[in-house]
Structure formats: structure tokens, C-alpha cells
BALUM-190120 format. One record per residue (C-alpha): residue in three letters; x negated, y negated, z negated. Coordinates in steps of 0.2 Angstrom, whole numbers, padded with zeros to 4 digits, always signed. Each point is the difference from the previous one (the first is absolute). Layout:
<atoms>
ALAXYZ/...
</atoms>
This chain:
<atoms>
UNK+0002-0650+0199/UNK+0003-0014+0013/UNK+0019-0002+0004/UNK+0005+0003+0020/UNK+0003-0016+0007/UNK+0000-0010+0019/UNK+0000-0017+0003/UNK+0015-0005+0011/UNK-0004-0018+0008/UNK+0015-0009+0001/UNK+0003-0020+0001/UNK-0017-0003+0004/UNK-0003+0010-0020/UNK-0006+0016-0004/UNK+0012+0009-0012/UNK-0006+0016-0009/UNK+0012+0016+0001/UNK-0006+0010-0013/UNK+0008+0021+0002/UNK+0007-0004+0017/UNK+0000+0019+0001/UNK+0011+0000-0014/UNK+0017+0007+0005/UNK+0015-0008-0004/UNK+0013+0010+0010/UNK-0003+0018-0003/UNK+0014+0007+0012/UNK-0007-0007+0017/UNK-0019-0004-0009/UNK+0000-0018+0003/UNK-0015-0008-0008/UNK-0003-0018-0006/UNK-0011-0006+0012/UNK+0015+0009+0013/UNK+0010-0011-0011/UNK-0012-0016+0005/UNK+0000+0005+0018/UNK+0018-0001+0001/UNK+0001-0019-0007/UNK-0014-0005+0010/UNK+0011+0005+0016/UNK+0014-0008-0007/UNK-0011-0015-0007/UNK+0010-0017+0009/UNK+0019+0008-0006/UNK-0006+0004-0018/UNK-0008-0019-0002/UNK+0016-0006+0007/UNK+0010+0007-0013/UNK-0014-0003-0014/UNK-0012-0015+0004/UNK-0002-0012-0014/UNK+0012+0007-0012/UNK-0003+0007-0018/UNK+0000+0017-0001/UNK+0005+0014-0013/UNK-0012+0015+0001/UNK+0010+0017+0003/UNK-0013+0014-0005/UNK-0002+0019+0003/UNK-0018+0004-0003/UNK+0007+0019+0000/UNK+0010+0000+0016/UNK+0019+0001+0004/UNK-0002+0016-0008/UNK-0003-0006-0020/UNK+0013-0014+0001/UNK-0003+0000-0021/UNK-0016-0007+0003/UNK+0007-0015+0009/UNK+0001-0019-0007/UNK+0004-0016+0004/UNK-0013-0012-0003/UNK+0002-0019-0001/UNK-0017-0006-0006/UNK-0014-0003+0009/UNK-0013+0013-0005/UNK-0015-0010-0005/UNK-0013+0012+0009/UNK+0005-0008+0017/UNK-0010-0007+0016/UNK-0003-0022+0000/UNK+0009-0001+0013/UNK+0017+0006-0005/UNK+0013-0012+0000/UNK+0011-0003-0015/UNK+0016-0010-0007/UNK+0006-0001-0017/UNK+0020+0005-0001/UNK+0012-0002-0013/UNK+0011+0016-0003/UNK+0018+0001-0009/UNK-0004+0000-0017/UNK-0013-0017+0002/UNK-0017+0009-0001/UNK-0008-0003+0016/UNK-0016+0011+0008/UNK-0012-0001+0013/UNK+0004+0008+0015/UNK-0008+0007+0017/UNK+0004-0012+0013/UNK-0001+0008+0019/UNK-0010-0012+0009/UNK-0005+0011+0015/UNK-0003+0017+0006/UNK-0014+0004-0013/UNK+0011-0003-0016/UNK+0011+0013+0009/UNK-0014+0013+0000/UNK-0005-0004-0018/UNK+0018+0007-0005/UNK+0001+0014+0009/UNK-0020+0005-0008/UNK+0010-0001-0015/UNK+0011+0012+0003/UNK+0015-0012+0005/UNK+0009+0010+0016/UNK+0014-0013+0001/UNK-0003-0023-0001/UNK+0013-0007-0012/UNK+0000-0015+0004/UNK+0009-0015-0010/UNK+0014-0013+0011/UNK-0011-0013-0002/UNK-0016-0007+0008/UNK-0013-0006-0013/UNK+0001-0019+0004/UNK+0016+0002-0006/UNK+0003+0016-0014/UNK+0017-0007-0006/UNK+0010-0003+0015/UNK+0002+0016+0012/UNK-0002-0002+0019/UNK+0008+0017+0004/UNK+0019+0007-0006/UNK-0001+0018-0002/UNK+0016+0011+0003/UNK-0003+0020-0006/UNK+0012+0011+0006/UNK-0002+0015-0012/UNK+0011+0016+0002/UNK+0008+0009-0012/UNK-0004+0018-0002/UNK+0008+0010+0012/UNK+0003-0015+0010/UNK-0006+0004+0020/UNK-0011-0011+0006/UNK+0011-0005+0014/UNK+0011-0011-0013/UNK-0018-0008-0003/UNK+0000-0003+0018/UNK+0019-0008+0001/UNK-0003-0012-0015/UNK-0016-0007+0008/UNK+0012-0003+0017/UNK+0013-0008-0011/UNK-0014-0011-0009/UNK-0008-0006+0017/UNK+0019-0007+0002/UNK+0001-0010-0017/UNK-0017-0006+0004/UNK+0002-0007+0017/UNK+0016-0008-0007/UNK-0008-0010-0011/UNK-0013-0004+0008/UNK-0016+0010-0003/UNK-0010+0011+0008/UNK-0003+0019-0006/UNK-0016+0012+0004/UNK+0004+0017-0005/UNK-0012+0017-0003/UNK+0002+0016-0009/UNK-0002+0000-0018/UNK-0012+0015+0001/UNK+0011+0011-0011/UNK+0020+0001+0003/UNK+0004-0020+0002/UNK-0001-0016+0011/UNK-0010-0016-0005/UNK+0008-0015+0011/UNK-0013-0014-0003/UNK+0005-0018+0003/UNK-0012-0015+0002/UNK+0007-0016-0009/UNK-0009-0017-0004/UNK-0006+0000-0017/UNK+0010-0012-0007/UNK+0011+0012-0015/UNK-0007+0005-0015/UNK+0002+0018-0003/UNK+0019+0000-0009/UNK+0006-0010+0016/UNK-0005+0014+0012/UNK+0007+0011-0011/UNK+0015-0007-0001/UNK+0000-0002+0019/UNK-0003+0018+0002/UNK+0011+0007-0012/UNK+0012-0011+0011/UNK-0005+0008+0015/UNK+0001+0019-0007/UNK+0020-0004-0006/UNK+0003-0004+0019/UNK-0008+0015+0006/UNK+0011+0010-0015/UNK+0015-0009+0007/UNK-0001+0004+0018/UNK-0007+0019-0002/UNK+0008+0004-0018/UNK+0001+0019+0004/UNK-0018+0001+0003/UNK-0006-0015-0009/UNK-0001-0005-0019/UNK-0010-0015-0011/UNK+0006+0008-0016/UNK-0017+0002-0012/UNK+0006+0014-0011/UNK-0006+0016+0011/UNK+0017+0011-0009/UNK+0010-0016+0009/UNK-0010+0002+0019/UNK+0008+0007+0014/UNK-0009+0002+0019/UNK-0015-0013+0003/UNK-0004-0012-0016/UNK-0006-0018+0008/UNK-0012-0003-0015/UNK+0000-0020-0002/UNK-0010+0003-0016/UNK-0015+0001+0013/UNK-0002-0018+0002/UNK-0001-0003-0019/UNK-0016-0005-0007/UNK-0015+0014-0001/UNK+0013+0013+0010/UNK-0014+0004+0016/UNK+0005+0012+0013/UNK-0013+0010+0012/UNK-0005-0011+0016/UNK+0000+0003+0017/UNK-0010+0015+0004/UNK-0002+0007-0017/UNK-0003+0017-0002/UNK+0014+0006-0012/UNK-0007+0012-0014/UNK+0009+0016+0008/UNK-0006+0018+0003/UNK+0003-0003+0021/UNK-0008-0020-0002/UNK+0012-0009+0007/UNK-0001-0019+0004/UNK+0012-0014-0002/UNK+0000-0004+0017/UNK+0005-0014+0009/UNK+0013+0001+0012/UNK+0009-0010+0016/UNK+0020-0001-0004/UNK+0002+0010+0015/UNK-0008+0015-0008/UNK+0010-0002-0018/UNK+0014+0012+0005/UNK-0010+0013+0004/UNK-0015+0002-0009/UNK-0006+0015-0010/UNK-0011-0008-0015/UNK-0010+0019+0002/UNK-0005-0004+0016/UNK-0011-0015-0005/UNK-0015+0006-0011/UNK-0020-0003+0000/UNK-0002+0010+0016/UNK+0011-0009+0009/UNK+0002-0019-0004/UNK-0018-0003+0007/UNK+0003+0006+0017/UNK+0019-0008+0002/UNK-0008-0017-0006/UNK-0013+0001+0012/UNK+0015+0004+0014/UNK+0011-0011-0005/UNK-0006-0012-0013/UNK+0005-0008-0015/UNK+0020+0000-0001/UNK+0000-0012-0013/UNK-0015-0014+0007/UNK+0014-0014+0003/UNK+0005+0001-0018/UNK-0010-0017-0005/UNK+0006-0009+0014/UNK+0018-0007-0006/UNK+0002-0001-0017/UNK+0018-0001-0004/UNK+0007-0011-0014/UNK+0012+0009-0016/UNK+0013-0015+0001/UNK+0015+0009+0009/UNK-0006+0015-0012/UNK+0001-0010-0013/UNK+0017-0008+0003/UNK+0009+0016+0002/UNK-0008+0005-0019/UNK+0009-0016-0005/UNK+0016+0007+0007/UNK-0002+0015-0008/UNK-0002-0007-0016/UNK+0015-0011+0002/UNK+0009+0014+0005/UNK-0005+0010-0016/UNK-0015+0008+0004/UNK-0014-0004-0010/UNK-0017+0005-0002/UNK-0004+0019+0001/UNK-0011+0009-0011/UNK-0019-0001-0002/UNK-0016+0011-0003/UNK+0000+0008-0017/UNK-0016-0011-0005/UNK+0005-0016+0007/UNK+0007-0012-0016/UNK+0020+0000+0000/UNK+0008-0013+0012/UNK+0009-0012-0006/UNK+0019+0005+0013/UNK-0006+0019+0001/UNK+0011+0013-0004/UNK-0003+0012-0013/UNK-0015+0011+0001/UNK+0004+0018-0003/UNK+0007+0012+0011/UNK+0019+0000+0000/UNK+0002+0017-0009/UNK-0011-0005-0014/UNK+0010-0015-0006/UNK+0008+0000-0014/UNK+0020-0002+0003/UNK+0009-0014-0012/UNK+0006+0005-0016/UNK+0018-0003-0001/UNK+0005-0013-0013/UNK+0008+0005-0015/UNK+0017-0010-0002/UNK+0008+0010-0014/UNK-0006-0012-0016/
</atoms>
């Protein structure tokens, strides 16, 4: 039997949907052509935030609701349209793969047709897959940690950033958090951004360090954990105007500084992005037009290592740096043996 499909035309292409009556959030019915609707409304932010970068697939080809049939995938299937763009990346461990590359609108729609609700974008642009454009700051709480500490952090990192010099676009995460993006030229590899974001996120920790932490080990986290490990190589985070795989289909909305004390990350979800960008418009379209530089970012890291901080810890799968500190969690490491002075 035939499989159920439409063809969408988009970017002057005609992209097969197949199931769009498929539904992939039981608790309000949402379908996955509702699911194509909502991006097509949203189309200009969600290229902003994804245009011409490599992309890791996030797939639920189940829904929100069989979250153990979800998968990342890296690879390019080989069943795929001639016309989809591609890069080849190098991950971590040295093996490299052929990505999806987001070259306009239609790639978007060929995601979402495979079961991708949120666009995962990677830091860089493909003209350039090993120096990262855009420094990423997650603010991730803490369970039990209320949003509004979320909120509070995010205020306190605008601060650091306009200190040094750069411009920050914020938006809901989709789920508990904020993403702060930050447009930079691409002129670091993917250790210096690093380095200038774990820089950053020991700023933030010492102007908020009630609310705010950069410790790594979860049993050492207090309040809002500023991830720097984001802004290592092959971390992606959902983009602007993703729908978050959640039961109520929230989206990482971008948002004006104004709004930042105030939002309710609930409020913003597929039935109501579309008609407040359509009101309002794109809170974060200004993001590509000052790119900032990392030096002043990068000089206070240089402080902090003179001072005795060095590097922080990284990713589980990433091979072991050479200044990093011990990996495993404080309360596993085996305290030294005192030396026997008896003979």
C-alpha cells in the first residue's frame, strides 16, 4: 500500500512529507505537517539561526511520547534528494562524516519529514567547519532551581558581555533554560572558544555565586550551571525557533532583553510563536550584523590561568586535555594512601 504523503514546495523545491498525519504530540494532537506549518511561519528566524551550517539529526519517528525510540544521527542517510547539501566534519575521536548542511528553507522541511521536531545545528558555517562563528552560553538549572534564577543569570551574563565587548541574543531554551547566542568572527578554532567561554561562565559564577555555578560534576552544581562545554567540538544545541521535544511543544524562542525578566518559557509553544513573529518579528534578525571578536575574552582566560585557574573539565568522549583536571566526580576519587614511615 501507497504511503500518505504531500508535496510542500518550498525554495523553489518540491519536498515530499510522507505521514503528515502522523501525530507526534498526543496531548494537544499536533500532527507532522502541523509541525511543518509552524516552521514555514517561522521560516526567515529558523534559517537565521541555521543557514549553511552542519547539522546533527535529533529524531522521534514515535513522537514526544516514545522518547526510547529517539536518536541522534550524524550521517547522512544515503536515500536522500540531489539536491541536499552536505559538509564532511571531523568529530573528537578523528573520524569524520558527512553531514546535512542547511542551505535553505527546503533542507529544513526534509528534517522535520524525518521525524526531527528540533534543528541542531553546529557553531560553524560550512565554508569554515573548524572555526565557530557563534559562542554559545547555556544556562541550565539545577533541579528544583525556579526559573526565575534562570532569568537572573542571563541579566548578569548580558553584563559580562557588554563589558567585554560583545553582543548577546537571547531565547528560551524550550525546556527549563536560556541559550544566549553570540555572533563572533570566525577566526578561533573550537578550543579557543571554549576557552573564552569557560572564561565567560567564571565571571558570571563570580558576580552571581548564589545562583550561578560552572562546576561540571552535577553532585558539586548549585542554582544555574553556565555550561561552557557547549562551545566544544560536536556539543550542538537546539536553534532558534525549535520545537523542544516536550509533551506541551514548547520552542526555544528568541527573545528582546527587555522581555528576559519576565518571560514564562510555557507561554511560547507551536500555537503561539507563529502569530507573535508575525506581530512582532524576529527578536533575534540583528544577530549577523556585528560580529564581535573573543580577544578581551580571551585575556581575562589568560588571567585566570595566571591566577590559578586552569582549564575546566571536558565531555566524557572527548580525548583527555593536556592542563585538565581529573576526570571523575569528586566523591569517586580515590583519597591518597598515607605513606608507610615505620621501616
Amino acid at each position: 500500500m501507497a504511503t500518505e504523503a504531500v508535496e510542500v514546495e518550498v525554495a523553489g523545491r518540491e519536498v515530499r512529507v510522507t505521514n503528515p498525519s502522523k501525530v507526534f504530540f498526543a496531548r494537544s494532537g499536533i500532527t507532522k505537517l502541523d509541525i511543518v506549518n509552524y516552521y514555514l511561519s517561522v521560516m526567515p528566524g529558523a534559517l537565521m539561526g541555521a543557514r549553511e551550517r552542519p547539522t546533527t539529526m535529533y529524531r522521534w519517528p514515535n513522537g514526544v511520547e516514545a522518547p526510547d525510540d529517539a536518536f541522534y544521527q550524524k550521517r547522512t542517510p544515503s536515500h536522500r534528494p540531489e539536491w541536499l547539501a552536505t559538509t564532511t566534519i571531523r568529530f573528537p575521536s578523528g573520524r569524520s562524516a558527512e553531514m546535512p548542511v542547511v542551505a535553505d528553507a527546503a533542507h529544513i522541511v526534509w528534517l522535520l519529514n524525518l521525524g526531527c521536531l528540533d534543528i541542531n545545528p553546529w557553531p560553524v558555517r560550512r565554508s569554515d567547519v573548524d572555526r565557530p562563528d557563534e559562542l554559545r552560553i547555556d544556562l541550565d538549572p539545577t533541579p528544583g532551581i525556579p526559573f526565575s534564577d534562570a532569568r537572573k543569570v542571563a541579566m548578569c551574563a548580558q553584563s559580562v558581555l557588554d563589558d567585554y565587548g560583545l553582543a548577546g541574543f537571547p531565547k528560551t531554551s524550550g525546556k527549563r533554560g536560556i541559550h544566549i547566542y553570540v555572533r563572533i568572527e570566525p577566526e578561533w578554532d573550537f578550543t579557543e572558544v571554549r576557552r573564552a567561554a569557560l572564561a565567560l561562565a567564571r565571571e558570571v559564577e563570580r558576580r552571581v555565586p548564589d545562583i550561578a555555578t560552572t562546576a561540571w560534576w552535577k553532585e558539586q552544581r548549585h542554582g544555574v550551571f553556565v555550561d561552557y562545554n557547549q562551545n566544544a567540538r560536536d556539543r550542538t544545541i537546539a536553534s532558534a525557533y525549535s520545537i523542544r521535544p516536550v509533551s506541551d511543544a514548547r520552542v526555544s524562542c528568541p527573545l528582546l532583553w527587555s522581555e528576559v525578566e519576565d518571560v514564562e518559557p510555557e507561554e511560547l509553544n507551536i500555537s503561539t510563536v507563529g502569530p507573535r513573529v508575525e506581530k512582532l518579528g524576529d527578536a533575534g534578525a540583528a544577530i549577523d550584523d556585528s560580529p564581535g571578536r573573543l580577544d578581551s575574552l580571551l585575556e581575562l582566560a589568560a588571567r585566570d590561568e595566571r591566577e590559578g585557574l586552569g582549564d575546566a573539565p571536558w565531555p566524557p568522549h572527548f580525548p583527555k586535555a593536556k592542563s585538565e583536571p581529573p576526570r571523575v566526580q569528586p566523591s569517586r576519587r580515590k583519597k591518597a594512601q598515607p605513606r608507610d614511615t615505620s621501616t
